[in-house]
C-alpha positions, -999 to 999 in steps of 0.1 A, spaced: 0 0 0 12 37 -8 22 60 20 -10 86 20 17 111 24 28 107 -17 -9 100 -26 -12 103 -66 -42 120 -77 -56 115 -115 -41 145 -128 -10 171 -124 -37 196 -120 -47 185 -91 -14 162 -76 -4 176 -38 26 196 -38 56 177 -23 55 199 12 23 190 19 12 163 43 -21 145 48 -36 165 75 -30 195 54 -47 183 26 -82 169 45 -82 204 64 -83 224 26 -104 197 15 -128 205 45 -125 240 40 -138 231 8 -165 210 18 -172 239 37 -173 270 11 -197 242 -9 -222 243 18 -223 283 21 -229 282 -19 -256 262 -12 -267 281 14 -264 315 -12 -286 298 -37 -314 292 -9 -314 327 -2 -317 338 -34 -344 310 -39 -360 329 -7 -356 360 -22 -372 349 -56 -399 332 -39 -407 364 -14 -409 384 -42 -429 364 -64 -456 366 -33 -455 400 -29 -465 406 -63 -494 382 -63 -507 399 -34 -518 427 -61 -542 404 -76 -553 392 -44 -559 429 -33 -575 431 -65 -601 404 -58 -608 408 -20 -620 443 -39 -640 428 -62 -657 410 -37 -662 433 -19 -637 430 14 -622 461 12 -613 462 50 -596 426 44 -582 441 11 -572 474 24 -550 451 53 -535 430 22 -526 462 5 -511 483 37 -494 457 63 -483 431 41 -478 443 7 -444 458 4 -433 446 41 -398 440 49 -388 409 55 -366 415 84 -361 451 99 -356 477 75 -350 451 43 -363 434 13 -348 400 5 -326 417 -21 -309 435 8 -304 406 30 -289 388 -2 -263 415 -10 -255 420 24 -249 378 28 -231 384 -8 -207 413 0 -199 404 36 -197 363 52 -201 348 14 -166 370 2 -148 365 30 -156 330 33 -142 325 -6 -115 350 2 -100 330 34 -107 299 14 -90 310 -19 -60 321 1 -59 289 20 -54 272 -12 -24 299 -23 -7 297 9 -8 258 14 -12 239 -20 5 267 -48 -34 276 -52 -44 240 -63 -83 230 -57 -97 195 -44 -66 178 -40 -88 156 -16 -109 146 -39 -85 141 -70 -63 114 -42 -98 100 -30 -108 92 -68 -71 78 -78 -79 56 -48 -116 45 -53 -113 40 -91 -102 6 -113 -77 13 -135 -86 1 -166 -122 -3 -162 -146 16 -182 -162 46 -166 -133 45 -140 -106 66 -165 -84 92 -142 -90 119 -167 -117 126 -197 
């Protein structure tokens, strides 16, 4: 068995720099498990956001119809505590997502990027490259290193 501390990985792309030892490379790939998660997390707000905003408009037409009906007190409500509310104090869902975008989402790219400079010459999933040299059959169809 090879020493996990020369792991190969499928390409030179993605092969761990000689100065780096095991532990260093599951902490970046962590990190990067990590960053994954807060994209995730970025597209369910915007997801939020898109879904907020889609209700907000179709209160108009509900507004509309309480009218028609002839609920104006119900209507007039609709129209003047909900329609247009914030979401949280003093913002709309687009705030909240630029806010999320411009403050913990860079930094947490930022501090992950330059993880990668600083330890591994800027190299991403070096984890995963040495996981899938290890899992795959050499030789096998569907199991090739590279396309």
């Amino acid at each position: 068995m090879s020493d996990p501390e020369q792991s190969t990985a499928v390409d030179k792309a993605h092969a761990r720099p000689l100065a780096i030892g095991a532990t260093t490379v599951e902490a970046l790939g962590e990190l990067s498990k990590a960053l994954e998660t807060i994209h995730r997390v970025r597209g369910h707000l915007y997801s939020a956001h898109q879904l907020v905003g889609g209700a907000d408009l179709t209160l108009d037409r509900v507004v509309r119809l309480l009218r028609e009906a002839g609920h104006d007190e119900v209507a007039d409500r609709v129209e003047h505590e909900l329609l247009g509310r914030n979401v949280l104090p003093g913002r709309w869902t687009f705030q909240i997502v630029e806010e999320f975008d411009d403050g913990y989402y860079a930094a947490f790219q930022e501090i992950e990027r330059d993880a990668r400079e600083r330890l591994a010459g800027g190299r991403r999933h070096i984890y995963e490259a040495e996981m899938k040299e290890r899992r795959r059959t050499p030789g096998m169809p569907g199991h090739e290193a590279t396309p």
